[in-house]
N, C-alpha and C positions, 0 to 999 in steps of 0.2 A: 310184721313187715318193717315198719318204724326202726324197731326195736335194732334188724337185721342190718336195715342200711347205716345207721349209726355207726351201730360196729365196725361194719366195712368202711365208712369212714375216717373209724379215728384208726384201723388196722392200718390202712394205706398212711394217714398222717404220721402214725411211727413206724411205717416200714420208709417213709422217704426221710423223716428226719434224723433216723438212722444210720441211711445213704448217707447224707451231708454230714455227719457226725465223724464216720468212717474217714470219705475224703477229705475232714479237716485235723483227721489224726494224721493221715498220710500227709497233709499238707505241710503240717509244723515237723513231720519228721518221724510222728511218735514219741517225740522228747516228752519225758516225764513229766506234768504239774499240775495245773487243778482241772476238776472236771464238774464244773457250776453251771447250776439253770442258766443263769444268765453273763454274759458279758460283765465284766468290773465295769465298765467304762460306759457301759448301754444306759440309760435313763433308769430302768428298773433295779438295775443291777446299785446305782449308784443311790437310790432313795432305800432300800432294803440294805438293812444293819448287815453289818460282815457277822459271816455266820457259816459252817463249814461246806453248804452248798451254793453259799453266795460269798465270794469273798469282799465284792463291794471295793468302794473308791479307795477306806482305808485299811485294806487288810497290809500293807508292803510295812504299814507303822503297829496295827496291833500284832502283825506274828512276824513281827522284824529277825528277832530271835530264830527262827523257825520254817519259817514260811518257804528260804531255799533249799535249807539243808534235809528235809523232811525226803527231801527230792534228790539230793547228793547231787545238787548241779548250782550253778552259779545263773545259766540263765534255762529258762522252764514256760513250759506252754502254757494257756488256758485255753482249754474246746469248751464252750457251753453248748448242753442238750438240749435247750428248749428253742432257743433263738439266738442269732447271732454270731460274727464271723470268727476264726481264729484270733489267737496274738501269743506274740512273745512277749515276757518279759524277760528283765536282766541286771544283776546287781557286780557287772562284771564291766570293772573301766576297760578292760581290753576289748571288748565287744563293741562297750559302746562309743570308745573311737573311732569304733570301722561302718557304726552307723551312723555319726554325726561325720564323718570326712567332709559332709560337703559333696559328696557323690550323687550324679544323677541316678542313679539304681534308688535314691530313696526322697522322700517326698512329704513335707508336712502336710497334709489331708483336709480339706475344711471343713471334714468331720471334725476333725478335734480342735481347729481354732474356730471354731466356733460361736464362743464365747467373744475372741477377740473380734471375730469379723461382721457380729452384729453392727461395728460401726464402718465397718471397711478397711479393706487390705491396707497393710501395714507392713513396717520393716521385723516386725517376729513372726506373722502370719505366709507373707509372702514364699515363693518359691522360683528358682533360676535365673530365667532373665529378669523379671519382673522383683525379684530382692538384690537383683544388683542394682537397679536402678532405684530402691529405697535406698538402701547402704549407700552409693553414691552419695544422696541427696543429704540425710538424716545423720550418717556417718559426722560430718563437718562441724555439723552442732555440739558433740564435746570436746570441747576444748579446754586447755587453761585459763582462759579469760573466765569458764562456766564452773570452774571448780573454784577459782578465786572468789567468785556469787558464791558457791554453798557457801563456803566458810567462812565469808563474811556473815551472809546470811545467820547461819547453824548461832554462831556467836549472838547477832540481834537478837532472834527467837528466843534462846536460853535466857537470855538479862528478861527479854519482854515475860516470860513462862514466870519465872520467879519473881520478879516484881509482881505481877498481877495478882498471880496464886496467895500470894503474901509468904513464901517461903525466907525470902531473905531476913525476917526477921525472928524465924522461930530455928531454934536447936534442934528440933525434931519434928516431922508430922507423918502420916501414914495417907498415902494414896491406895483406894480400893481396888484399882487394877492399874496399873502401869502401862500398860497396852491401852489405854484410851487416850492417854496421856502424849505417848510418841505416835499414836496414830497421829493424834491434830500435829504434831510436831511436823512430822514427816509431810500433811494438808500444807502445813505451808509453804516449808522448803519448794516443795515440786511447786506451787504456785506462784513463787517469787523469781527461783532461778528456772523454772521449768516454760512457766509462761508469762512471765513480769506484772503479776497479779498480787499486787502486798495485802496479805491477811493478816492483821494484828490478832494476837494472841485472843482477846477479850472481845474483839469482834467476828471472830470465824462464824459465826453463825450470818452475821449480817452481810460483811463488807463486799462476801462475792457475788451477790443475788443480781439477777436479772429479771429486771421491771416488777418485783414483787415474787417474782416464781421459788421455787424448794432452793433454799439455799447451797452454795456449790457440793462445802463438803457432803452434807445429808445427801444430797442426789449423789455423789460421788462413790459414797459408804451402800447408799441402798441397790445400788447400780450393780455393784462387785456382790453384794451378800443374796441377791435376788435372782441372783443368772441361771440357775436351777428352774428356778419359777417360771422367769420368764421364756425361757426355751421348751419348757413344757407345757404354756400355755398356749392356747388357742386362740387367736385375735378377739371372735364372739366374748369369750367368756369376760373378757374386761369391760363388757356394755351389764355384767352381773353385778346386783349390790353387794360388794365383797370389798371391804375398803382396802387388806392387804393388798388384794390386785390391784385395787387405785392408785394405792401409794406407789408399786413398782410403774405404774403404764405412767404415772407423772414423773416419776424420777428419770426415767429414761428420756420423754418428752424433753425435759427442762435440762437436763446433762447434753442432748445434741442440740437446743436452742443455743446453750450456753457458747458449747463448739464451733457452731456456725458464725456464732459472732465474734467469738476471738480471731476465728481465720481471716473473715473479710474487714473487722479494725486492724490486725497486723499488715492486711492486704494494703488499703487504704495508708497506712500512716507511713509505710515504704514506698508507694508510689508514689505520695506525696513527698517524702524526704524532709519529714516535720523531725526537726535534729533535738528540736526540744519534748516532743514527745516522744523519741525515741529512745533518749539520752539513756534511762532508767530502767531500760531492760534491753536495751542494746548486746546483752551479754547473754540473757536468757535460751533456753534449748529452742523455743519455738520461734520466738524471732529469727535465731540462725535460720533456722530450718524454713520459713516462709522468704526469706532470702535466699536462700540457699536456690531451693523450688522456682523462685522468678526469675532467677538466671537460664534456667533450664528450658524457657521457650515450652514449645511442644512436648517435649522429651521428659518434661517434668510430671508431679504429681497430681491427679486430680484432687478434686473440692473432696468427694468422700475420703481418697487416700489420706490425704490430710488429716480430715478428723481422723480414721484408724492410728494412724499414728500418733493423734495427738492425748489417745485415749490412751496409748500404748506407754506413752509417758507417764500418764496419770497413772495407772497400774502398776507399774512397775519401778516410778521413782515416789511410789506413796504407799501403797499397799505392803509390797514387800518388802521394803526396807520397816518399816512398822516393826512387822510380824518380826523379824531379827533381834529387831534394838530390845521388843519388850521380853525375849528369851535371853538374850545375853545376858540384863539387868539382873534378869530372875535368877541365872544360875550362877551370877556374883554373891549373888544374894547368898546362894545356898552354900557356895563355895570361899569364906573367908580369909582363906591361907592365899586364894590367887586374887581376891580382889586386892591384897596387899601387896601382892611381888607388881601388878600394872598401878595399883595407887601408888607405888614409892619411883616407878618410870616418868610418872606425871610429874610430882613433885620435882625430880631431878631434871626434866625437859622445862616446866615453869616453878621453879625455885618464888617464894613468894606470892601464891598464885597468881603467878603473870597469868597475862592475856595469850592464849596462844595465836601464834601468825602461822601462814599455810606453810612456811617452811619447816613446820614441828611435824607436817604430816607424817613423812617416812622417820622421823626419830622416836615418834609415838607408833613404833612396831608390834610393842605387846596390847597395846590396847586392840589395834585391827586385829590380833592375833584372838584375842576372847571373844570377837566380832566372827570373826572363821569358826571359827572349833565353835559357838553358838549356829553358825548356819548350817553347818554340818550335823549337827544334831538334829536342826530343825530346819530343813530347806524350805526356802517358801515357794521356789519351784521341785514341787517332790516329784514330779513326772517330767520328762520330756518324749515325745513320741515322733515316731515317721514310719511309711507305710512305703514297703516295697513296690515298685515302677516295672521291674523284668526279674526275673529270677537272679537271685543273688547265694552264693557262699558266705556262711561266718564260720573263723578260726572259733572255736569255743578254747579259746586259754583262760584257767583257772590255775596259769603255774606251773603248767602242767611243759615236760618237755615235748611232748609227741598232743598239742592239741588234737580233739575233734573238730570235725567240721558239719555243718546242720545246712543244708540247702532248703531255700524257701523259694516257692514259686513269687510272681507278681501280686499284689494286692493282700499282703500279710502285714498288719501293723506289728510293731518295734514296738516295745514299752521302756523305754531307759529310766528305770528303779534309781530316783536319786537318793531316796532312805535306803535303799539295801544296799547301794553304793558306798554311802558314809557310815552305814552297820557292818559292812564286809569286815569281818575279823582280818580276813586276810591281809586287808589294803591296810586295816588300822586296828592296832593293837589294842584290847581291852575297849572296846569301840562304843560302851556306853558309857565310860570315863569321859566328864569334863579337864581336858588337860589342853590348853591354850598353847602351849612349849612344844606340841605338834609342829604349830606353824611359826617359830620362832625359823629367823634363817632361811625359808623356805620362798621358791618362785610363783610368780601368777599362775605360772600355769600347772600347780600343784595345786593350788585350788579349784577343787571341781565344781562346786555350785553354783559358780555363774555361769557353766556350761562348759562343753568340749568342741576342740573342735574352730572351723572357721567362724560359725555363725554364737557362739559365745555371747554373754550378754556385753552389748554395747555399755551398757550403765553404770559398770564395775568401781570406775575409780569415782564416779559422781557419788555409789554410795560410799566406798569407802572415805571418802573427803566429809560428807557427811556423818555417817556412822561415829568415825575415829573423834572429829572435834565435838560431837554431842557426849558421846563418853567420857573423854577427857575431861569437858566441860564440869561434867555430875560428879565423876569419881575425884576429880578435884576441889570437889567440893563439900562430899555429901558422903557417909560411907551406910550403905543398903544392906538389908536384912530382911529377911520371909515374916510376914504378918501370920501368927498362927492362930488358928481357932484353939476355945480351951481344951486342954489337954492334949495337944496334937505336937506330935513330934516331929524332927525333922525329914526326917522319912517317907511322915502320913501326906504331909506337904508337899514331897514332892508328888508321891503316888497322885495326889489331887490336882495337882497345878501342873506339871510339868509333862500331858499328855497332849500330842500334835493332832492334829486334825485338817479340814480343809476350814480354812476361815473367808468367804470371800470367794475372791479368786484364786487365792494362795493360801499355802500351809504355815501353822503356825500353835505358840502355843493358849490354855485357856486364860480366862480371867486372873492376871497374876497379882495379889494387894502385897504392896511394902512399905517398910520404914524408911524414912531419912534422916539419917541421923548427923549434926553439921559435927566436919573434922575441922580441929581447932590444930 
């Protein structure tokens, strides 16, 4: 009898799952693409390795090669069988213009920011009215006066990095990962110009602490590398003696401790109108921006909006700029003919090795250009997503003169493939080529990676002002090469090093170790 209802059971369980199976093929179209247990993008989906029934968070990077064409389309569905709703994805800038427009028909999900909205809405998180009135607010804080901070900035940092490191007086030395190196780099930039919090090189561990709590960056780093953890944890389970949950539930603790008190000292030291406490970061993103906010009366941002935003800084004027700088370095590394055509641009913008001034930024073109064709490679936003509001039409142009068109009901998410974007053969020729001379000559808004579209990342020329003088800085200095294990070719190196993943909250590449070698 048992035995009987069971079956009947689990008979009804896949004749309904079936159902829903059916009307999410109908849903996306029937378009061609994967057909996985679970969702890429679902919890399960994203902990379980890519694997031909689970493609997982990074299959767009291991079957970049593959992954569209297997399918003979540019953008392609996913239905999973066991659980989970449709989506598209797409490695097609034509598509994904017409999803990023900026159109009410689509909609970022707080499904998917998620991650950001642990601290609260924000100007990347937000949606229509309520992101115009971020962008309002948030908009006004980059400025020229904020990019003249980086680079002055970018410049102290460098001198502080090498003085301490003790580099200035060796011909050569070898750092084990480079990426740990411009992570802190990047910790301070955003801390200085981001929130007028000076981190000396040799004190980053101490300088930011509050009342003794986890030091900034460490909460800042465990905060981004944990976000898996934490959103799959249970609030109970952090009363378990399990110290990794420890260290997440205090990193997060002491990261909005830290938040709420930069908001109400900027609060305070502008109501106050203390000129001399102001003087010194008067220039900084978050200063604007908590200015910006108190002109606004009512209409302005709340205390939590604030902190989302101010997290949103942190992430994105720290994390992923990181993840870029330590891929560029590396495939200078690998690539010796191009570090010398942007070494011999350096040399002729600072003849002598002058000090560079922010007016070298657009003359030091090739260097932002190795900066691009690195982000391209390796985007540190590898997704972007939005999920249909009413039924929508997409042109599918792959080039084609007579496009298809794919109609999606409401409530279908978008996946905009930024690796299958920057792999597209089509868009870019021999597309696993490091070739910089891409973007020689070329406009903003031919770079894709900071996004399409109106809502584009605001933070573009803060990294680039950053990026460009930190490069500059080294490759003027310093000429880098791949640390190899014995016997390892150049090849095996990169096989090993030079594979993306998610790192954090962004993508990026592994553990990179190099030489420096001084140019004389």
């Amino acid at each position: 009898m048992w035995a009987q209802f069971t079956l009947a059971v689990l008979v009804i369980a896949v004749v309904r799952r079936a159902h829903k199976v059916s009307t999410a093929l109908k849903d996306v179209g029937h378009l061609p693409g994967f057909r996985s247990l679970f969702p890429p993008m679902s919890l399960v989906g994203a902990i379980v390795p890519t694997m031909p029934l689970n493609p997982g968070l990074n299959w767009s990077w291991l079957w970049r090669t593959f992954g569209y064409r297997q399918f003979g389309s540019e953008t392609i569905s996913v239905v999973a069988l066991v659980s989970g709703k449709p989506s598209i994805y797409t490695c097609s800038p034509e598509v994904a213009k017409q999803v990023l427009s900026g159109s009410d028909s689509y909609i970022k999900h707080p499904e998917s920011m998620v991650a950001l909205l642990l601290w609260g809405d924000n100007v990347i998180s937000s949606n229509y009215e309520d992101y115009k009135r971020h962008r309002r607010i948030v908009g006004p804080s980059f400025s020229t006066d904020t990019y003249n901070l980086v680079w002055k900035e970018t410049i102290r940092t460098y001198k502080e990095m090498v003085d301490t490191e003790g580099w200035a007086t060796k011909t050569t030395f070898t750092v084990p990962a480079v990426n740990k190196y411009m992570t802190k780099f990047t910790l301070s930039i955003i801390s200085m110009c981001g929130f007028g919090l000076p981190i000396r090189w040799q004190e980053q561990t101490e300088s930011a602490n509050l009342e003794g709590e986890t030091p900034f960056g460490e909460a800042l780093s465990t905060v981004c590398e944990g976000v898996i953890t934490r959103l799959a944890t249970p609030s109970w389970m952090y009363k378990l003696p399990i110290q990794a949950l420890h260290d997440v539930d205090k990193a997060y603790r002491d990261l909005g401790k830290f938040m709420r008190g930069v908001i109400s000292d900027r609060k305070e030291e502008i109501g106050a109108d203390t000129l001399d406490s102001m003087q010194a970061r008067k220039n900084d993103l978050f200063t604007s921006l908590v200015r910006a906010n108190e002109g606004e009366g009512k209409l302005g941002l709340s205390d939590q909006e604030m902190i989302g935003n101010l997290f949103s800084f942190m992430f994105a004027g720290h994390e992923t700029t990181a993840h870029v700088l330590s891929a560029t370095l590396s495939l200078l590394a690998l690539h010796p003919a191009e570090q010398e055509i942007v070494s011999a641009q350096i040399r002729e913008v600072l003849p002598d090795s002058a000090e560079p001034v922010f007016d070298d930024l657009n003359k030091l073109d090739k260097v932002w250009a190795c900066f691009q064709e690195a982000a391209r490679l390796f985007p540190a936003g590898a997704i972007v997503t939005r999920d249909t509001t009413e039924p929508v039409t997409l042109l599918l142009d792959e080039g084609q003169s007579s496009p298809k068109t794919l109609h999606l009901p409401a409530g279908i998410r978008i996946v905009v493939d930024m690796i299958g974007i920057h792999y597209n053969p089509r868009i870019y020729e021999n597309p696993e080529q490091f070739k910089p001379s891409r973007w020689y000559g070329k406009a903003d808004s031919d770079s894709t990676f900071f996004g399409f579209g109106p809502r584009a990342c605001l933070g573009r020329k803060f990294a680039q002002t950053e990026a460009t003088c930190l490069l500059a800085l080294i490759l003027r200095d310093w000429k880098v090469e791949p640390v190899f294990l014995e016997g390892e070719t150049t090849e095996k190196w990169r096989d090993r090093i030079m594979q993306g993943s998610m790192v954090g909250l962004g993508f990026g590449i592994r553990s990179s170790p190099l030489r420096f070698n001084k140019r004389v």
